[in-house]
C-alpha positions in Angstrom: 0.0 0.0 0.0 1.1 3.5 -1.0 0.2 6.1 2.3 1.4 9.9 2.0 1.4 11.7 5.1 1.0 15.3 4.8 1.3 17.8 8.5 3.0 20.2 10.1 6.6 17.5 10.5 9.8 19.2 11.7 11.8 16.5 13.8 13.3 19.4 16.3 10.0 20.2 18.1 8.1 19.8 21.0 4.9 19.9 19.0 3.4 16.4 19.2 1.6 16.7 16.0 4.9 15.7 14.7 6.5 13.2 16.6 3.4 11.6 15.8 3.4 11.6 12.1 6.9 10.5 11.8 6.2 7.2 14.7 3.4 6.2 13.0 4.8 6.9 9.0 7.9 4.7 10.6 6.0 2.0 12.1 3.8 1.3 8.9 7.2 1.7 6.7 8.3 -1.3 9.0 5.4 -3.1 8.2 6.4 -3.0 4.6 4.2 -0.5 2.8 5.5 2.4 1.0 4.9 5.5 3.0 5.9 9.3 2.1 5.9 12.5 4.2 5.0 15.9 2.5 5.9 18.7 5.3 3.1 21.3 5.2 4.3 24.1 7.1 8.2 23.9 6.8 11.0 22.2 5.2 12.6 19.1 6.3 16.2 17.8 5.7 15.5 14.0 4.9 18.6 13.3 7.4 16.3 13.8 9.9 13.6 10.8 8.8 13.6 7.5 8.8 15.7 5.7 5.8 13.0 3.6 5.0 9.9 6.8 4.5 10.3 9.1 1.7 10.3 12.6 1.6 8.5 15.1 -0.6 10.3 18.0 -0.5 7.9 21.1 0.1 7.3 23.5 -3.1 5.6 26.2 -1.3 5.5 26.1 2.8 3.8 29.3 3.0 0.5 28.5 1.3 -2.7 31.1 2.1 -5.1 30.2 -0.2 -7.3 27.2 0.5 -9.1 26.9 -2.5 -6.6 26.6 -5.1 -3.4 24.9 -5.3 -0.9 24.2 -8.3 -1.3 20.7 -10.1 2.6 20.8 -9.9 2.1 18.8 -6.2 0.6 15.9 -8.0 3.0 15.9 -10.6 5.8 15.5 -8.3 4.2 12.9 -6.2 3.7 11.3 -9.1 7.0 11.7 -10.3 8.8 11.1 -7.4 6.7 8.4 -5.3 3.4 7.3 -7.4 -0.2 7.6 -7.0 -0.7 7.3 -3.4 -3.6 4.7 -2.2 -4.3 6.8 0.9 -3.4 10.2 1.9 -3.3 11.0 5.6 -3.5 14.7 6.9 -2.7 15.1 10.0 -3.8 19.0 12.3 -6.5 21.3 11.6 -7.2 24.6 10.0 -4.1 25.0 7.9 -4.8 26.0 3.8 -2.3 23.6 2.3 -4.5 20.8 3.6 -7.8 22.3 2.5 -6.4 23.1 -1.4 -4.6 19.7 -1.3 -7.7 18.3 -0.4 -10.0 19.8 -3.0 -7.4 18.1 -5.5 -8.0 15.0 -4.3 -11.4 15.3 -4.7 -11.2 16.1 -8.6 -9.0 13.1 -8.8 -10.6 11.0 -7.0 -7.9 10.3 -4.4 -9.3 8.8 -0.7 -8.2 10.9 2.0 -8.8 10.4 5.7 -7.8 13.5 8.3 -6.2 12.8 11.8 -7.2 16.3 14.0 -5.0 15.7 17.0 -7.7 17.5 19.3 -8.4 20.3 16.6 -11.9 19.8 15.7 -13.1 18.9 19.7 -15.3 21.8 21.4 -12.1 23.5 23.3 -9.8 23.7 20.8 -12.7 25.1 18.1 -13.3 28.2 21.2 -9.4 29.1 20.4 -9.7 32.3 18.1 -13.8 31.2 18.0 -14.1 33.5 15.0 -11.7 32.8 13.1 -12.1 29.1 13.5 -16.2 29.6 12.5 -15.2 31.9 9.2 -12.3 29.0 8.6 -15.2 26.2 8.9 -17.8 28.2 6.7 -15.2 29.2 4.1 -13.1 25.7 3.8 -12.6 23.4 6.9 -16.5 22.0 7.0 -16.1 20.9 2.9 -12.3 19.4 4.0 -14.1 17.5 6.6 -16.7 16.4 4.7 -15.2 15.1 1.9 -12.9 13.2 4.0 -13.5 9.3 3.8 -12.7 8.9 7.4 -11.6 11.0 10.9 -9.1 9.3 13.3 -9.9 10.2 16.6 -6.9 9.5 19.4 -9.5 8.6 21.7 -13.3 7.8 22.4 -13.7 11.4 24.1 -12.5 13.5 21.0 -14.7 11.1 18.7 -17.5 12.0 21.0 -17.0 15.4 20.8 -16.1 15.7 17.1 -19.5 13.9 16.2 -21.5 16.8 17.9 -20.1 19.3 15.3 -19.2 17.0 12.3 -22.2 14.4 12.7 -22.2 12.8 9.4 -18.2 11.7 9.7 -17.1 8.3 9.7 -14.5 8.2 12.9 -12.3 5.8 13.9 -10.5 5.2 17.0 -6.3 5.6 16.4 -4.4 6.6 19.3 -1.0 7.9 19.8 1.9 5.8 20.3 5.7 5.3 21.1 8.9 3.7 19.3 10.1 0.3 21.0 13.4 1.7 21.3 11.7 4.0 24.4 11.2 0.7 26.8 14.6 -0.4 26.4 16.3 3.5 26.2 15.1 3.8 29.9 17.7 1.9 31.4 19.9 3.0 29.6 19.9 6.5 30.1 21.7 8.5 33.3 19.6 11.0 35.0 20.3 14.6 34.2 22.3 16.3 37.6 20.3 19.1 38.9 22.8 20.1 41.1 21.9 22.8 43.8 18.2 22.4 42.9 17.2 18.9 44.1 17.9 17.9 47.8 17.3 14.2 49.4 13.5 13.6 49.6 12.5 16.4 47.0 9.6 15.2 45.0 10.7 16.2 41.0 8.0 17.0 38.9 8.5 17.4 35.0 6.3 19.0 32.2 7.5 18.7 28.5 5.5 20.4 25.9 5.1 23.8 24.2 4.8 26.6 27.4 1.0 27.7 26.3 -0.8 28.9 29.3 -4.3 28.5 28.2 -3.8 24.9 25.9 -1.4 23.9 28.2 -3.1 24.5 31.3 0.2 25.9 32.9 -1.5 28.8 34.5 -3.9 26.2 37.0 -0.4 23.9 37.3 1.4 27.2 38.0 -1.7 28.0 40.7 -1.5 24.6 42.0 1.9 24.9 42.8 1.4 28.4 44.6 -1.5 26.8 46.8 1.3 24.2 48.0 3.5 26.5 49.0 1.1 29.0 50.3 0.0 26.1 52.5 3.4 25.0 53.7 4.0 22.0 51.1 5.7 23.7 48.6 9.4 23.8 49.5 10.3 20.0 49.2 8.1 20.1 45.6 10.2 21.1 42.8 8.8 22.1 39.3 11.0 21.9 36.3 9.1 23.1 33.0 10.8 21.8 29.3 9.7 23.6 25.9 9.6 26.5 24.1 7.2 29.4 25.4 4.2 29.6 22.6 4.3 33.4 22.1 5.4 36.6 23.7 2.2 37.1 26.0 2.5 33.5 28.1 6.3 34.1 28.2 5.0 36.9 30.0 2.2 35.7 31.9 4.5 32.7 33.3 7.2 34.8 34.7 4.2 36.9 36.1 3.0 33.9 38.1 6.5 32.9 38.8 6.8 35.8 40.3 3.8 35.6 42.7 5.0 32.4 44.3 6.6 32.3 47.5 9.5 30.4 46.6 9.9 30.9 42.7 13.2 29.1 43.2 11.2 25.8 43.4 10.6 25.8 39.5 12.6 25.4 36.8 12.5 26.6 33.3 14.6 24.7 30.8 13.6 25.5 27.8 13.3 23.4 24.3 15.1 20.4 24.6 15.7 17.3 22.1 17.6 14.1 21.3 19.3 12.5 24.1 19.0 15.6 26.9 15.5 15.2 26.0 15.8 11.6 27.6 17.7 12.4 30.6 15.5 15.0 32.0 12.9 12.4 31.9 14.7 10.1 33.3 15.3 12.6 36.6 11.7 12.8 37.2 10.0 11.1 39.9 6.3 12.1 38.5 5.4 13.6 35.2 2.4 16.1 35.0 0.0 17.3 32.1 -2.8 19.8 33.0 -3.7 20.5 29.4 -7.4 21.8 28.8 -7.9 19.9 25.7 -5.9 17.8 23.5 -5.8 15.3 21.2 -3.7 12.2 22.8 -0.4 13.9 24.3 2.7 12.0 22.9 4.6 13.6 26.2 2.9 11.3 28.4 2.9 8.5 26.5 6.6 9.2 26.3 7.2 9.6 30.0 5.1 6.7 30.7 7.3 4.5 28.6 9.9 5.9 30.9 8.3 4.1 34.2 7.3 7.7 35.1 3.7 8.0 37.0 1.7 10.4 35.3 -0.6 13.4 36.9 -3.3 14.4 34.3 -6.5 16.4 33.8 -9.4 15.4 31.4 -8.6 17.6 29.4 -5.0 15.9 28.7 -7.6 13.0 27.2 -5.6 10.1 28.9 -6.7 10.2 32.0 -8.7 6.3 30.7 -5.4 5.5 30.1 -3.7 6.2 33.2 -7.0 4.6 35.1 -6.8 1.4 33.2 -3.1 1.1 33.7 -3.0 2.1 37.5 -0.1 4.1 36.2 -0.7 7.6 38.1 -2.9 10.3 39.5 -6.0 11.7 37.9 -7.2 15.5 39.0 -9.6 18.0 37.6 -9.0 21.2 36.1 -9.5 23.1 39.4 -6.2 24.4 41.3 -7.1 22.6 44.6 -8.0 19.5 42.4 -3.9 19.7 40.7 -2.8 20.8 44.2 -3.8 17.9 46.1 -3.0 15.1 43.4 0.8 16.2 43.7 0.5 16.8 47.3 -0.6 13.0 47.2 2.4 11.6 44.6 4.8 13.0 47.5 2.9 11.1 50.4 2.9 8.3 48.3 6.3 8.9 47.0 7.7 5.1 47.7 4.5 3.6 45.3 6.0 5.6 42.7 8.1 3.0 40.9 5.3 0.7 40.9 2.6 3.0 39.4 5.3 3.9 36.3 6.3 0.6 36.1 2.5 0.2 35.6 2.5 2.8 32.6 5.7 1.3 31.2 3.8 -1.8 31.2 0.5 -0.9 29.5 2.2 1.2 26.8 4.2 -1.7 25.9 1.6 -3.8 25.7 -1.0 -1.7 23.9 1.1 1.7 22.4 3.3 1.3 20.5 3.9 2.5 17.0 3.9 -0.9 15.8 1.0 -2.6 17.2 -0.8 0.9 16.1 0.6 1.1 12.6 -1.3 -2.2 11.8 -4.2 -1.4 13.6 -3.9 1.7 11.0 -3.6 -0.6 8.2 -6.7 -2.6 9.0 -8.3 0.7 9.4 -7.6 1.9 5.7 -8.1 -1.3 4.4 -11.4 -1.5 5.4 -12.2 2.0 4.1 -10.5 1.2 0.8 -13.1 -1.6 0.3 
């Protein structure tokens, strides 16, 4: 089978969207179908991919108009790779997709569309107006026309069905490489120095520093009720990623700022590759407070570490962690974050066993190759 994958890919990111393009593109290349990526927003140095998945080198990666796109794209595919039996776009709301799309359609090319949380009730009341003019003018037809939706869980097919009703949507979650349960061992933890003392509790957050998506502002709160409370000094923070604009750069050192010991967090910044690794490995409990999402590769990341994980509903795994016994679920209310890490620390010798718990179930149920052929049943099936 001939797949093309076409999202926003750039291997040196914390944006999930990617990371889970190229796992799953790698996973059904391993599985012996011919897969391609096509970059939609920037260019990629095929160094950076898998050897085995081909790369489509972007025309155009600043593309406005989602109505109308050259013919020269097919052409190259063509040219380059074949006639694809499947396209996959992956993220919402970007006019490549759309224009791709609606040449597809005049061909008579199947395409399905995975949102990663995009199309869910939250994430459509980010820049509401916009996103309604986007959906009248080009995103509803996109949809539409789609053979199929892949939902990473049963909540954002739920959710997607009360706005796109007469979509066929299938369950696909996120996964992680193999190589993650063996890496674990295998990797030293990074040396905080001065920051971590003997019976500290380390908390880690990797992910793209957006207050509102992110929830940071509530896990930022949370943090402030601990210490306003006399919890806080044996609870260290440390926050990985790039800040998402100007304004939460702002609004997190504001908050920072309003805590009583703002020497208790720690903000990294983007990290990748092997550091990447290590500062997972030096946390005792990972934490996601996200308001909505789609099915964040972080925690699936840090729970193939043996990391317990602390999430909201709005991180969409909280099933996961549940069924697995591998962590702490909250809700999106400061006292509701507060006390689930107030409870990893009293509970801080069960830690091992809870992520050795999420180690287990992701092995078992998560990874890219068990999800790549679940993928490939998927598509079959819609083919015929």
């Amino acid at each position: 089978m001939k797949i093309l994958h076409i999202g926003p890919i750039d291997p040196n990111t914390a944006f999930g969207v990617s990371a889970s393009i190229l796992g799953l593109s790698k996973a059904q290349s391993s599985l012996g179908h011919s897969v391609a990526l096509l970059p939609s927003v920037s260019p990629v140095s095929k160094e950076a991919l898998s050897k085995d998945v081909f790369l489509i080198p972007n025309l155009n990666p600043r593309h406005y108009n989602p109505w109308k796109l050259s013919n020269d794209w097919i052409n190259t595919i063509k040219a380059d790779f074949g006639i694809p039996d499947i396209i996959n776009f992956h993220d919402t709301f970007i006019p490549f997709h759309s224009a791709f799309g609606r040449i597809c359609e005049r061909m008579g090319l199947p395409y399905i569309i995975t949102p990663q949380g995009g199309l869910t009730h939250l994430a459509l009341s980010v820049k509401p107006i916009k996103k309604k003019l986007g959906n009248i003018l080009f995103m509803s037809h996109f949809v539409k026309s789609a053979k199929a939706l892949f939902a990473t869980s049963n909540n954002e097919a739920n959710d997607m069905m009360k706005s796109y009703q007469n979509s066929k949507i299938f369950i696909l979650p996120n996964g992680i490489d193999e190589e993650l349960l063996s890496l674990e061992s295998k990797v030293n933890p990074r040396n905080l120095g001065e920051f971590s003392n003997e019976g500290d509790l380390i908390i880690g957050f990797l992910g793209r520093l957006d207050v509102y998506h992110k929830g940071i502002d509530l896990l930022l709160l949370a943090i402030k009720s601990l210490q306003d409370r006399g919890y806080g000094e044996k609870i260290k923070l440390v926050m990985i990623g790039p800040f998402h604009t100007n304004t939460d750069k702002s609004t997190i050192k504001s908050l920072l700022n309003s805590l009583k010991y703002s020497d208790k967090v720690m903000i990294v910044g983007p990290v990748y590759g092997e550091d990447k690794w290590e500062w997972f490995k030096t946390f005792d409990v990972f934490i996601h407070t996200s308001r909505f999402e789609g099915l964040p590769v972080a925690v699936l990341e840090a729970m193939a570490f043996g990391k317990p994980c602390i999430v909201t509903p709005g991180s969409n795994i909280q099933d996961i962690i549940l069924t697995s016994h591998g962590g702490f679920l909250c809700d999106e209310s400061i006292d509701s974050i507060a006390n689930a890490i107030s409870k990893s620390k009293e509970r801080k010798d069960e830690l091992s066993e809870l992520g050795n718990n999420a180690k287990t179930y992701v092995a078992n149920y998560l990874t890219w190759k068990i999800l790549a052929q679940r993928s490939i049943n998927i598509i079959e099936n819609i083919l015929n």
